[in-house]
N, CA, C and O of each residue as an XYZ file, in Angstrom:
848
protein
N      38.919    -24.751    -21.723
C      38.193    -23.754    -20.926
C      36.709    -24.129    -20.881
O      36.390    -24.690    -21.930
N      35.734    -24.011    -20.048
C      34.875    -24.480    -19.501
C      34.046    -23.271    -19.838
O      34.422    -22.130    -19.568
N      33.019    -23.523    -20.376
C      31.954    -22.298    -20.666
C      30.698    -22.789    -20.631
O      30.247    -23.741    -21.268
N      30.202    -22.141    -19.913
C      28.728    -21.979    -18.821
C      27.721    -21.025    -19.875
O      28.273    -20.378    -20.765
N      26.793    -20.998    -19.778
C      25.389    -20.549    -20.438
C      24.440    -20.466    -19.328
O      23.873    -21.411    -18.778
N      24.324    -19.060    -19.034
C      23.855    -18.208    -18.285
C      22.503    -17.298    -18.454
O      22.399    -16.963    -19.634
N      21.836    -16.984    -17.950
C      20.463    -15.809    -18.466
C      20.943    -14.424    -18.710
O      21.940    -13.920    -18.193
N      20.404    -14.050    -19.268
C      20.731    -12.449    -19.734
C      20.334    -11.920    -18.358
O      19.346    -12.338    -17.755
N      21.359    -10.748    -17.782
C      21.017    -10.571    -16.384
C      20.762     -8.718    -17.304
O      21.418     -8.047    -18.100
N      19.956     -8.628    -16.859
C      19.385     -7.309    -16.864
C      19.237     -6.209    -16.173
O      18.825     -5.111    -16.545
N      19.680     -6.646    -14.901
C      19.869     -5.888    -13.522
C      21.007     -6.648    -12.693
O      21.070     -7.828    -12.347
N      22.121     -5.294    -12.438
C      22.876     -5.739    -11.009
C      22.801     -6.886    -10.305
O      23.710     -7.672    -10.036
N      21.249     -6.948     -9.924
C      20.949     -7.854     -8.287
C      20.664     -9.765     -8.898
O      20.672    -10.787     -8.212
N      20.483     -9.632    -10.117
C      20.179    -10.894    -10.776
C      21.254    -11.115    -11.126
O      21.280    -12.345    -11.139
N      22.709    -10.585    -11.596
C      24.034    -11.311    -11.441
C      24.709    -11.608    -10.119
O      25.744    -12.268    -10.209
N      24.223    -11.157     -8.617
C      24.313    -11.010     -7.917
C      23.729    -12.577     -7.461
O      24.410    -13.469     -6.957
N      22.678    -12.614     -7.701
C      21.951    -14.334     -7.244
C      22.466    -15.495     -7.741
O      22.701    -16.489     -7.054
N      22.701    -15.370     -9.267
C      23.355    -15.651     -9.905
C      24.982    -16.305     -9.199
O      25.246    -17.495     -9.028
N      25.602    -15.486     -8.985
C      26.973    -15.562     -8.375
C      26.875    -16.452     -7.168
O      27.663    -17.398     -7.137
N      26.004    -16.296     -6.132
C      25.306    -16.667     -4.970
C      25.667    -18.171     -4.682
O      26.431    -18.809     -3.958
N      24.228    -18.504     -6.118
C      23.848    -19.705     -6.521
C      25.259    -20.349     -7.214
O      25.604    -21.196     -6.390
N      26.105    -20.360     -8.171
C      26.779    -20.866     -8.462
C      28.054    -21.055     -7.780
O      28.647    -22.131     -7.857
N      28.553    -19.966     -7.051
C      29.720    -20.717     -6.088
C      29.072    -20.289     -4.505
O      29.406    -19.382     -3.743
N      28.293    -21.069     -4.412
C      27.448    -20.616     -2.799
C      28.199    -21.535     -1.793
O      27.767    -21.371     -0.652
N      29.251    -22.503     -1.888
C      29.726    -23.195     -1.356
C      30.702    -21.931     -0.968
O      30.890    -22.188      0.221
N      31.409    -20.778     -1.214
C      32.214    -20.102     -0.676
C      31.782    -19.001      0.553
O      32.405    -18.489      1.483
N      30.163    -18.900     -0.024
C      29.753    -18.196      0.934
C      28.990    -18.344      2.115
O      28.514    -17.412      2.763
N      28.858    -19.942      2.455
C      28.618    -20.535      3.532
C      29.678    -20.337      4.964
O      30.771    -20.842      5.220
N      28.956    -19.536      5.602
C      29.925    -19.464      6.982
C      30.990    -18.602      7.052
O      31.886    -18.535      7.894
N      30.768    -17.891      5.978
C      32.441    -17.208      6.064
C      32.002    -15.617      6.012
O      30.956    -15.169      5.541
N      33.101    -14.874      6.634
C      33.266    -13.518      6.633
C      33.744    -12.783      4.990
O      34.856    -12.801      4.462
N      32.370    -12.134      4.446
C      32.419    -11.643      2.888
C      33.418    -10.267      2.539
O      33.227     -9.396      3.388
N      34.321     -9.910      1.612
C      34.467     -8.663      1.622
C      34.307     -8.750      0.298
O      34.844     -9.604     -0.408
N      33.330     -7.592     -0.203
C      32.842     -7.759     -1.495
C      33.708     -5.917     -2.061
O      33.530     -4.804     -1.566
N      34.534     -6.318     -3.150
C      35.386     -5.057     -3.665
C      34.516     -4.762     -4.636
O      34.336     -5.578     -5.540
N      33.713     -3.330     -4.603
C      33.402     -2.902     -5.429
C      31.812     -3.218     -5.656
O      31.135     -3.461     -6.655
N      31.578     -3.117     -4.468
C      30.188     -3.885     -4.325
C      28.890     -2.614     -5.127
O      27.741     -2.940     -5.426
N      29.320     -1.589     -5.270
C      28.404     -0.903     -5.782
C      26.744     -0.696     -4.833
O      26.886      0.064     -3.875
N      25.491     -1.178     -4.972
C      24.474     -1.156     -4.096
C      24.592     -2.013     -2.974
O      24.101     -1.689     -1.893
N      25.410     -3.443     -3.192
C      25.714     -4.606     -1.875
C      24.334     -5.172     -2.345
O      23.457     -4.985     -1.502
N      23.917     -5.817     -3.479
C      23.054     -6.576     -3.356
C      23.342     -7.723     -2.385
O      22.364     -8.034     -1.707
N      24.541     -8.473     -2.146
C      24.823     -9.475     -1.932
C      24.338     -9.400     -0.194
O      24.015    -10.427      0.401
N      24.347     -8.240      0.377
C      24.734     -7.971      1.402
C      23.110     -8.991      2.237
O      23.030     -9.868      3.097
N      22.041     -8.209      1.346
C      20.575     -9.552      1.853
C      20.903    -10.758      1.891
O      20.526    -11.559      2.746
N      21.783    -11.034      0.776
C      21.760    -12.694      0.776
C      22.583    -13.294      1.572
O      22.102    -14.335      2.020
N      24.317    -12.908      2.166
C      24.624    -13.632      2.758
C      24.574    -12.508      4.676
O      25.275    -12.817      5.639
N      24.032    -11.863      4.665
C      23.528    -11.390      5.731
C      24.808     -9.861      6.135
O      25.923     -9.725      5.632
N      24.259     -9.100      6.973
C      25.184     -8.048      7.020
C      25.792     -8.205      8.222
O      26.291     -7.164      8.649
N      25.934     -9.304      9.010
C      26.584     -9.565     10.240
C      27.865    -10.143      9.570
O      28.910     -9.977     10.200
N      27.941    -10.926      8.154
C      29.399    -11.365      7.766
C      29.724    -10.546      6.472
O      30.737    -10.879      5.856
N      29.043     -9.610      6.045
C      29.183     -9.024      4.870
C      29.938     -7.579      4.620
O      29.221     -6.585      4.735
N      31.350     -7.377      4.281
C      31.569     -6.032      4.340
C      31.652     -5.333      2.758
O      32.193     -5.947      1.838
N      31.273     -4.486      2.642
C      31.492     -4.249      0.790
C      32.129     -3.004      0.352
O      31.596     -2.293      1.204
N      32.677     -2.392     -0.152
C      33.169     -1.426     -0.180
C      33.485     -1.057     -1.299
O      33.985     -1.855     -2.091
N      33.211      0.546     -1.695
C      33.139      1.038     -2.821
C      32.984      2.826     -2.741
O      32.759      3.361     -1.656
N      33.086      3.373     -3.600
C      33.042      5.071     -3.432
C      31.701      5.971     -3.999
O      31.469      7.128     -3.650
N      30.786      5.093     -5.051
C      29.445      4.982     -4.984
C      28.648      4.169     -4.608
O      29.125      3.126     -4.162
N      27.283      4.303     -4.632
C      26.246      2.981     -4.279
C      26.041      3.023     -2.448
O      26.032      4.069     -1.798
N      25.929      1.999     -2.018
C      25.849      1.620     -0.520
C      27.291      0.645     -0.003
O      27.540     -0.560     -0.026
N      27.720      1.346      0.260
C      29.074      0.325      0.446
C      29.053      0.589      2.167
O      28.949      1.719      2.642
N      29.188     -0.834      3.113
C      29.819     -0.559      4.137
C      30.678      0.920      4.460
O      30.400      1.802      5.272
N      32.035      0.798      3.317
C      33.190      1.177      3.672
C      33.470      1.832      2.550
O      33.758      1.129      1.581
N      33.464      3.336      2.373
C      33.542      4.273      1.484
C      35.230      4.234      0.942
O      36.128      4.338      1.778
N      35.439      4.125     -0.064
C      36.902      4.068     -0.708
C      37.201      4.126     -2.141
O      37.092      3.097     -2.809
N      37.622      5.392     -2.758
C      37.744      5.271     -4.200
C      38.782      4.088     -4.198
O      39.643      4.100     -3.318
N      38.763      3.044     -5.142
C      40.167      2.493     -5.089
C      40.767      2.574     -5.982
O      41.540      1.638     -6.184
N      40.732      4.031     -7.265
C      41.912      4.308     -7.444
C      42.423      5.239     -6.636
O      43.136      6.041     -7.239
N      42.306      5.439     -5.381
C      43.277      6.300     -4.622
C      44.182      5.680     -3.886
O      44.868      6.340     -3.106
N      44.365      4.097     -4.023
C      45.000      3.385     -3.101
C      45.713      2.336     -3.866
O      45.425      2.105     -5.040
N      47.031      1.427     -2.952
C      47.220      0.552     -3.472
C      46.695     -0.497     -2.703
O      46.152     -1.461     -3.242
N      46.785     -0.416     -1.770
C      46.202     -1.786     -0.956
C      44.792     -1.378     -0.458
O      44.315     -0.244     -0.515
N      44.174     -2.558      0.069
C      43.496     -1.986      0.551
C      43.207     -2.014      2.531
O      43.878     -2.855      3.130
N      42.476     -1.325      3.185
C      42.678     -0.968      4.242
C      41.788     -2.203      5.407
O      40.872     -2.071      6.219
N      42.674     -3.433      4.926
C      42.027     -4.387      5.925
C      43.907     -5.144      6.318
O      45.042     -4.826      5.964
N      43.210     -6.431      7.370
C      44.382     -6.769      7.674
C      44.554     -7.844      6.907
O      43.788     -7.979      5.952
N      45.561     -8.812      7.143
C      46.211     -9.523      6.143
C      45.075    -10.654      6.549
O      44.760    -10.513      7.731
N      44.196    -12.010      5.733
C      43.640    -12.519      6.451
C      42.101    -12.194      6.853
O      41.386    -13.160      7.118
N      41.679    -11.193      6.899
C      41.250    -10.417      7.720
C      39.146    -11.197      7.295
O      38.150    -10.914      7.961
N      39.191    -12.099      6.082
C      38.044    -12.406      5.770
C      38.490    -13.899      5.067
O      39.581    -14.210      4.590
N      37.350    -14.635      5.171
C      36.767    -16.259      4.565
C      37.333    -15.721      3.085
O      38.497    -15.507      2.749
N      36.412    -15.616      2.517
C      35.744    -14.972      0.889
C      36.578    -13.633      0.808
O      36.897    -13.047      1.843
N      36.991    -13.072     -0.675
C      36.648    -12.231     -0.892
C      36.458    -12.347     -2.641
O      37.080    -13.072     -3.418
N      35.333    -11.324     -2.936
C      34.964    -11.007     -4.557
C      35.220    -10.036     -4.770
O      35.224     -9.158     -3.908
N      35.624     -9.783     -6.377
C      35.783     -8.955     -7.057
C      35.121     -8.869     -8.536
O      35.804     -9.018     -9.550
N      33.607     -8.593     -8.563
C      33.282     -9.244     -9.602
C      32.801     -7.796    -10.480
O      31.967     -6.979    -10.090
N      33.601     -7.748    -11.797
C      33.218     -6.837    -12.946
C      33.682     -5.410    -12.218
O      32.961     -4.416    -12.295
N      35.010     -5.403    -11.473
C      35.781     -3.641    -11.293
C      36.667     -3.668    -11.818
O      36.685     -2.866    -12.752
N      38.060     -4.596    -11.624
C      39.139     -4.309    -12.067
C      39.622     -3.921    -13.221
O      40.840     -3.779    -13.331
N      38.756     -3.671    -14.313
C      38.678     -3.325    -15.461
C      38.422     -1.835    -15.478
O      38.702     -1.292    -16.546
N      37.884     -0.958    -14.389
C      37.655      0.298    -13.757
C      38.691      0.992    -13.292
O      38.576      2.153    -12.897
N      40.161      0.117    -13.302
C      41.031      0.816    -12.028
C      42.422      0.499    -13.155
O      42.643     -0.436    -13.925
N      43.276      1.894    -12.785
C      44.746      2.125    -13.260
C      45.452      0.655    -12.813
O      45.910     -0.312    -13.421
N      45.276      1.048    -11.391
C      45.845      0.180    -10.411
C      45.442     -1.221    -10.512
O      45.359     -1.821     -9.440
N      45.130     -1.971    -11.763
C      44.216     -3.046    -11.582
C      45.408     -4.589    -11.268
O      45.026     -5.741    -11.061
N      46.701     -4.154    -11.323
C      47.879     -5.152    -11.095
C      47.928     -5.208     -9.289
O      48.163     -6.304     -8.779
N      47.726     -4.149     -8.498
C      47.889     -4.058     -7.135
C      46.969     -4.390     -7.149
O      47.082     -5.575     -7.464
N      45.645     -4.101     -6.970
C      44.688     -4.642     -6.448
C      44.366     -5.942     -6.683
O      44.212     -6.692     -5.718
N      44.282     -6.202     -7.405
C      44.449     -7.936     -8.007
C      45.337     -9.233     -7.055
O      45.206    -10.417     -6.742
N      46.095     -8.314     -6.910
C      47.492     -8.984     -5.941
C      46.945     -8.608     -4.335
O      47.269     -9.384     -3.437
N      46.306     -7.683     -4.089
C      46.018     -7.358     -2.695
C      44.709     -8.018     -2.146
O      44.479     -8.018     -0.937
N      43.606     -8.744     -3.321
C      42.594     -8.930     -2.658
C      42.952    -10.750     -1.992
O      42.317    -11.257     -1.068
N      44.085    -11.429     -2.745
C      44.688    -12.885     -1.828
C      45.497    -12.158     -0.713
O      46.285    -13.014     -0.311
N      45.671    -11.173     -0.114
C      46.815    -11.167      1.273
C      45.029    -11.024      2.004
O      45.024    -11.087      3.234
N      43.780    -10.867      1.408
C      42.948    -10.202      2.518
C      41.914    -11.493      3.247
O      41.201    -11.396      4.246
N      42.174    -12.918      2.180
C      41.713    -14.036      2.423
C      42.283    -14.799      3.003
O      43.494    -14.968      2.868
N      41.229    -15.733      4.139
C      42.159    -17.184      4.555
C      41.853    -18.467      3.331
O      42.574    -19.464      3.370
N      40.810    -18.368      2.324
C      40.700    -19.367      2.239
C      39.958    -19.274      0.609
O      40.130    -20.084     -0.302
N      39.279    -18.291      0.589
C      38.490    -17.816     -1.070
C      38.572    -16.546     -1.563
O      38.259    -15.598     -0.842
N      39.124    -16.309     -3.218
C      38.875    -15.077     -3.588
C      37.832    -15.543     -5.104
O      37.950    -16.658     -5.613
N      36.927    -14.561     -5.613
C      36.447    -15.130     -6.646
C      36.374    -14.089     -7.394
O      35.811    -13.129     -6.869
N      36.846    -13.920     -8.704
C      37.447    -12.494     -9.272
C      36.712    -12.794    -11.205
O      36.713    -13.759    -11.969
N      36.261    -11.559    -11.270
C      35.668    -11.844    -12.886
C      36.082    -10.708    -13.510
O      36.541     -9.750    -12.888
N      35.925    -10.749    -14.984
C      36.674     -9.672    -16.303
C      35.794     -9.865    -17.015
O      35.290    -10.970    -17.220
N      35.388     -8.595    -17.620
C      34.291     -8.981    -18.678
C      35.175     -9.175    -20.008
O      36.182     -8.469    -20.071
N      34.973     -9.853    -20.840
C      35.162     -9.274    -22.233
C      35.030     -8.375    -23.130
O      33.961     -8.418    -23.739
N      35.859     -7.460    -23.461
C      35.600     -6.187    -23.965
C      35.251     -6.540    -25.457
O      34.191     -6.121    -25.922
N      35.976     -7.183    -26.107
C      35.841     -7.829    -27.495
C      34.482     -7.670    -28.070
O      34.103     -6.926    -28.975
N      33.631     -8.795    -27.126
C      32.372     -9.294    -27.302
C      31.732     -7.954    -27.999
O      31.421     -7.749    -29.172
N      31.665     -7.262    -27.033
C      30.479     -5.919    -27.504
C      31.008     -5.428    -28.608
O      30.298     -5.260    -29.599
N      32.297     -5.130    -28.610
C      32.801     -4.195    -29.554
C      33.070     -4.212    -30.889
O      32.945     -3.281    -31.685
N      33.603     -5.784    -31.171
C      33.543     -6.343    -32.549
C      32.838     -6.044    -33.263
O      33.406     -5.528    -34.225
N      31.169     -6.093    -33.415
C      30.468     -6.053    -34.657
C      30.012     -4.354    -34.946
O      29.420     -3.857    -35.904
N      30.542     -3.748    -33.729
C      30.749     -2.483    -34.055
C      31.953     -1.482    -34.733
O      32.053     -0.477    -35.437
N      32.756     -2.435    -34.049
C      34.136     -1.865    -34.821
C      34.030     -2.029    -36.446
O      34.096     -1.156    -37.312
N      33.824     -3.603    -36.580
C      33.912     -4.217    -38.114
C      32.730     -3.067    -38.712
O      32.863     -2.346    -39.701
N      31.899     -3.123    -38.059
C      30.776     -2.062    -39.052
C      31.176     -0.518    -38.866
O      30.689      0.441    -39.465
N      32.058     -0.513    -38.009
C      32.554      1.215    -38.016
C      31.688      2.565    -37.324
O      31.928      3.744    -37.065
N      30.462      1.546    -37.194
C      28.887      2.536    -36.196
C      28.771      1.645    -35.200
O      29.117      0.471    -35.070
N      27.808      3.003    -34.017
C      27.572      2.389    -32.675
C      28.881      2.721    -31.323
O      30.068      2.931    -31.074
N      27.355      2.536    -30.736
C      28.228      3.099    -29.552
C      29.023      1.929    -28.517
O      28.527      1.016    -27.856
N      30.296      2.314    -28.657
C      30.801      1.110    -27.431
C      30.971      1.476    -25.930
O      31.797      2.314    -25.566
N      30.078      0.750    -25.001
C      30.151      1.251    -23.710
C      31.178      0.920    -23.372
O      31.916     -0.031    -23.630
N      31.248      2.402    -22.293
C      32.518      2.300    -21.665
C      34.079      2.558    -22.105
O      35.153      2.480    -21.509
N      33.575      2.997    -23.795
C      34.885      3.270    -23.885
C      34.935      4.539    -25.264
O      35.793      4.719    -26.129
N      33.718      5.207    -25.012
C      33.684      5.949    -25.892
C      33.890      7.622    -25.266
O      34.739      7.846    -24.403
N      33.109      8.590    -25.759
C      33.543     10.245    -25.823
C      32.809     10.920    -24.866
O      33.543     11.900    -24.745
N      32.063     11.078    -24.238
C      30.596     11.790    -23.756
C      31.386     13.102    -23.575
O      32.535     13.476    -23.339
N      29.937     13.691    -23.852
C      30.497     15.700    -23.475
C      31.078     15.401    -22.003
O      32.266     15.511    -21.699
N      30.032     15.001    -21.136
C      29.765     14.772    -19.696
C      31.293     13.836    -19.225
O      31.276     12.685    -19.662
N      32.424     14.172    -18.494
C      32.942     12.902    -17.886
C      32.423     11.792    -17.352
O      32.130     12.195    -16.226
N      32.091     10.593    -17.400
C      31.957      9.759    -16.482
C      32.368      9.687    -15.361
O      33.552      9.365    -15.468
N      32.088      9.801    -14.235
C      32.253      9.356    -12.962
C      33.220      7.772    -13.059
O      34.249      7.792    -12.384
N      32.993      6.727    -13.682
C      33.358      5.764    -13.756
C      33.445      5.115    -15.525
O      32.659      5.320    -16.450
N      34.643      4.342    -15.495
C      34.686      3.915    -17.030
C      35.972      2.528    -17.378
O      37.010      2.223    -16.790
N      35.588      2.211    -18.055
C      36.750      1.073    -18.088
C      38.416      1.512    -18.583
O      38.777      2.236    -19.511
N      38.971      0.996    -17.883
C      40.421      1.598    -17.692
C      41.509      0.806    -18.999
O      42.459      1.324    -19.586
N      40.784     -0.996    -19.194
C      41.889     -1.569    -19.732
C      40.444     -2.160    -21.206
O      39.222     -2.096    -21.065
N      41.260     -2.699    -22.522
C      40.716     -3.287    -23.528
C      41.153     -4.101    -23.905
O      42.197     -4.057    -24.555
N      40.233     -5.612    -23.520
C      41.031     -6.895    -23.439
C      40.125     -8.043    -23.746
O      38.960     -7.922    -23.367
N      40.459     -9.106    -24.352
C      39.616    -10.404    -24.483
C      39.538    -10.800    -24.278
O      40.698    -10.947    -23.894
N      38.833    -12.028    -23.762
C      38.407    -12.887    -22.752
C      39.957    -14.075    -22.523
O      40.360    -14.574    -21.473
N      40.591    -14.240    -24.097
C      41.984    -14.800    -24.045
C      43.056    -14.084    -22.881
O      43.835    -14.584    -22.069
N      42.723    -12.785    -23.193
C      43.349    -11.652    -22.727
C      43.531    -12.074    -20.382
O      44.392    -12.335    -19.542
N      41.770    -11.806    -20.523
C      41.984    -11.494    -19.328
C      41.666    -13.520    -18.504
O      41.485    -13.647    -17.293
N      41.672    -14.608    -19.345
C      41.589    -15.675    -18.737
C      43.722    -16.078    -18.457
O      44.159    -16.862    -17.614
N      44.208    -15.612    -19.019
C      45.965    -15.652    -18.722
C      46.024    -14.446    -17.810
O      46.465    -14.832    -16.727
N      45.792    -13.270    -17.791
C      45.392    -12.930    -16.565
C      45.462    -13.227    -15.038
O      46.287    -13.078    -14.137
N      43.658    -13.930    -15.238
C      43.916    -14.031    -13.656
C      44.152    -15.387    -13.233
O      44.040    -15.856    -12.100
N      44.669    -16.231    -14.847
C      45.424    -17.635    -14.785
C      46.566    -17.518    -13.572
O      46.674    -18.412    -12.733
N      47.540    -16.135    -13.563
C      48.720    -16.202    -13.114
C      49.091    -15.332    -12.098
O      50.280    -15.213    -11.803
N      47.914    -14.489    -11.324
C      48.154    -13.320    -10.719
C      47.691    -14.196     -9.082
O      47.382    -13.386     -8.208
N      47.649    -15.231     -8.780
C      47.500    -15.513     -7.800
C      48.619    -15.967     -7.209
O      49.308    -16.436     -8.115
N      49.373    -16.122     -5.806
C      50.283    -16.193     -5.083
C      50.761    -17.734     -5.246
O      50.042    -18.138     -6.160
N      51.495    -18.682     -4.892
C      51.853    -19.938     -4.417
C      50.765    -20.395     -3.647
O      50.114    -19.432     -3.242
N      50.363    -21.345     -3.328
C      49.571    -22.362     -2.469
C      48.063    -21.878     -2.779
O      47.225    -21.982     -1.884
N      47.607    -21.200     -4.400
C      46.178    -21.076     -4.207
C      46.272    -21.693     -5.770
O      47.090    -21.565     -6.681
N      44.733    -22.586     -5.572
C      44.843    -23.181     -6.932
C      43.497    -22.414     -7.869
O      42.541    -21.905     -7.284
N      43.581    -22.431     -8.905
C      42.363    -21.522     -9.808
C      41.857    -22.060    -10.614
O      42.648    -22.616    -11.377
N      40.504    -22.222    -10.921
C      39.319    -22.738    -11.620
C      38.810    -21.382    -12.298
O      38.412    -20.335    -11.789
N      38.970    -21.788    -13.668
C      38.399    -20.520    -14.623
C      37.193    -21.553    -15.670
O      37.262    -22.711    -16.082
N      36.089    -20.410    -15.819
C      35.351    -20.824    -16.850
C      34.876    -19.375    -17.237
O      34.793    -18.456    -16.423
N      34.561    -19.273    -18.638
C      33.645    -18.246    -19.046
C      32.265    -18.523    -19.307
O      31.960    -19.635    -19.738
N      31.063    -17.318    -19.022
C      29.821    -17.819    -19.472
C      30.167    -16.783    -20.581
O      31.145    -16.080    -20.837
N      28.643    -17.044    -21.261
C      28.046    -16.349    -22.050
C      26.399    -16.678    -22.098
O      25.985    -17.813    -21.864
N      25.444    -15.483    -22.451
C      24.622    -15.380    -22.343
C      23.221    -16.448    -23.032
O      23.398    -16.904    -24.162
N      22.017    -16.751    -22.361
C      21.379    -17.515    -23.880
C      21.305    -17.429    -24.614
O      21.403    -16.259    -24.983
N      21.045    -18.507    -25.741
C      20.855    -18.254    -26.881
C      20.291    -19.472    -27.581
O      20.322    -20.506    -26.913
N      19.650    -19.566    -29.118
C      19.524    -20.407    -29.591
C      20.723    -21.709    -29.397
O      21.932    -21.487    -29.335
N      20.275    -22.696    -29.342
C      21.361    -23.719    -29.060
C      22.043    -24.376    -30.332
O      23.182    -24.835    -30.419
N      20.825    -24.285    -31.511
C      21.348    -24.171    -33.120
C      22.655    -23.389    -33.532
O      23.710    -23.700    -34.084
N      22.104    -22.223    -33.009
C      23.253    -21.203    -33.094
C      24.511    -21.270    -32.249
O      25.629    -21.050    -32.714
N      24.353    -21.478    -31.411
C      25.878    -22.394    -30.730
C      26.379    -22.888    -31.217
O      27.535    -22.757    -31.617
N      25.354    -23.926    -31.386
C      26.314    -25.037    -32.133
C      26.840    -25.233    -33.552
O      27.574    -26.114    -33.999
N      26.108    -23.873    -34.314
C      26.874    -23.561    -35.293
C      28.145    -23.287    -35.383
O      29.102    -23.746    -36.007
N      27.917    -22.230    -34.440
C      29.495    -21.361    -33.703
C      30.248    -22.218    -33.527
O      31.337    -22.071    -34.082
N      30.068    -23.296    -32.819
C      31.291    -23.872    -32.263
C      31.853    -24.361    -33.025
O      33.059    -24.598    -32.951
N      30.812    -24.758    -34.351
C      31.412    -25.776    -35.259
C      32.399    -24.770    -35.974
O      33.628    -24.835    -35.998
N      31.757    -24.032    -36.423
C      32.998    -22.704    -37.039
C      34.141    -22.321    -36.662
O      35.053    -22.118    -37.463
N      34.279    -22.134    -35.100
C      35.608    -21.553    -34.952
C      35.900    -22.370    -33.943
O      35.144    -23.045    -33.244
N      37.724    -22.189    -33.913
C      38.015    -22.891    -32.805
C      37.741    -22.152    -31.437
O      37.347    -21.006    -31.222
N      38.121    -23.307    -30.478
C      37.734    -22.604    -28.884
C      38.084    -21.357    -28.682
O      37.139    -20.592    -28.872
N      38.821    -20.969    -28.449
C      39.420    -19.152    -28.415
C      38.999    -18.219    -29.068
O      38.808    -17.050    -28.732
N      38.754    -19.045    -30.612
C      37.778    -17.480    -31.730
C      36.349    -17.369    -30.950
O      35.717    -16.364    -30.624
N      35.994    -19.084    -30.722
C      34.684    -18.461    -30.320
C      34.723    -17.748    -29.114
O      34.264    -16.611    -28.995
N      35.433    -18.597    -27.926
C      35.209    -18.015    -26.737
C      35.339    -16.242    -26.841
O      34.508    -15.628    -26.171
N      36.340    -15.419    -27.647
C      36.886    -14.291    -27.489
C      35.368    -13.752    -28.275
O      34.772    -12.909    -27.604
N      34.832    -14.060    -29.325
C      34.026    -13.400    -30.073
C      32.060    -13.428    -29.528
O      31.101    -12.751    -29.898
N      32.182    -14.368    -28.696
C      30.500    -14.510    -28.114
C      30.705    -14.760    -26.724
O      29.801    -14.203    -26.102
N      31.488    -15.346    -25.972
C      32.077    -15.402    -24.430
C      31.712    -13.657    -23.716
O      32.246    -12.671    -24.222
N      30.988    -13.568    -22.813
C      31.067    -12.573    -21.591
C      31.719    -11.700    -20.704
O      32.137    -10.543    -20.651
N      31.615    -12.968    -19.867
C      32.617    -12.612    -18.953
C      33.669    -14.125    -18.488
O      33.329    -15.305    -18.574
N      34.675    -13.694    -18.115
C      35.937    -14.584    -17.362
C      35.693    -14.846    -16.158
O      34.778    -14.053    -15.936
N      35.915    -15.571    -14.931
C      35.253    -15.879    -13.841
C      36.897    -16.939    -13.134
O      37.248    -18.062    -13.497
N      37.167    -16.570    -12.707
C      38.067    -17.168    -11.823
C      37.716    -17.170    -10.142
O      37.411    -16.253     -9.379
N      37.902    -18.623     -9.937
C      37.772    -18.987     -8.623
C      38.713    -19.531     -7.726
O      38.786    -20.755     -7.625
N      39.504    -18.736     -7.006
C      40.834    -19.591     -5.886
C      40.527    -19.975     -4.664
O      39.698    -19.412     -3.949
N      41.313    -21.145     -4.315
C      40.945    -21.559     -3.351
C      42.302    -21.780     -2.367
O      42.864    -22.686     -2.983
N      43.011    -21.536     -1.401
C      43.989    -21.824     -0.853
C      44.037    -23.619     -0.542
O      43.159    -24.402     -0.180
N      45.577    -23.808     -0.897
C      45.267    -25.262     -1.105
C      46.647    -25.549     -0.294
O      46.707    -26.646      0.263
N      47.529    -24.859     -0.197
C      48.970    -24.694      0.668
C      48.400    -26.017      1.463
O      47.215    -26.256      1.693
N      49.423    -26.736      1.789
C      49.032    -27.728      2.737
C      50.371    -27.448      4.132
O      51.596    -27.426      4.013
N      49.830    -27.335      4.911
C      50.307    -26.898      6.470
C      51.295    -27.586      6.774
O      51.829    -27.447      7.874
């Protein structure tokens, strides 16, 4: 598994450039449908004449809780690209939708999972602290993570949830850091302890490869 070292993104719109910049070869020329786009940062960068985004808060094109649905309401085809980056972890439904965002592409889907592990470990082991996203509030959340999974977890995942004729490129980042300290890590555990225990997020990239 291939793991990338990334900046601490601190805001939405800087994982957003981020994404841009690293697979920008998908978003050249093509019609975007961004699931779960939340504000549509993306929507400046690759322009709003090919950009549709859709979501039930934020600025979305196209207003849609998607846990109220199984599919979603485009045609088969119907876009170049589509992303799904950091929802499906939000949704019951995260097996349909997963499966519905390849019927909505001719040619790219690019789909990410965070690691739940990461955060939660040195809180669990210490028994204090708060784990986002998966803790008590008086207040309901409006939004919250649905599934609790590790980067092992969710890289077999979206290893296998893609159709016949699309091929998939997975790497995980994780954030900077001392490079001492990496390379301590790495020396310590094998690939999977580390990846599951300091690894981010999961990042899968398909590409239709079916040959005609």
């Amino acid at each position: 598994m291939k793991i990338k070292v990334v900046p601490v993104f601190s805001r939405r719109e800087q994982r957003t450039e981020w994404v841009y910049k690293n697979y920008k070869e998908i978003f050249l020329n093509s019609k975007v449908l961004d699931v779960g786009c939340y504000e549509a940062p993306l929507r400046n960068i690759v322009g709003k004449e090919s950009y549709t985004g859709v979501d039930f808060v934020g600025d979305p094109d196209v207003k849609i809780n998607l846990e109220d649905i199984s599919v979603l309401p485009f045609a088969d085809g119907d876009f170049e690209t589509v992303i799904c980056v950091e929802v499906l972890e939000h949704l019951d439904n995260i097996h349909n939708l997963a499966k519905d965002l390849f019927r909505l592409s001719r040619k790219n889907v690019l789909i990410s999972l965070p690691n739940a592990w990461r955060d939660a470990r040195v809180k669990v082991e210490r028994g204090r602290g708060e784990i986002a996203h998966y803790g008590l509030p008086l207040v309901r959340p409006y939004d919250r993570h649905k599934w609790f999974f590790n980067a092992e977890d969710a890289a077999s995942f979206l290893g296998d949830i893609a159709p016949d004729g699309w091929s998939c490129e997975l790497i995980t980042t994780e954030p900077e850091r001392s490079k001492v300290v990496m390379k301590l890590r790495r020396f310590r555990y094998s690939e999977w302890s580390y990846i599951n225990r300091y690894c981010q997020t999961v990042w899968a990239k398909y590409e239709f490869s079916l040959n005609e």
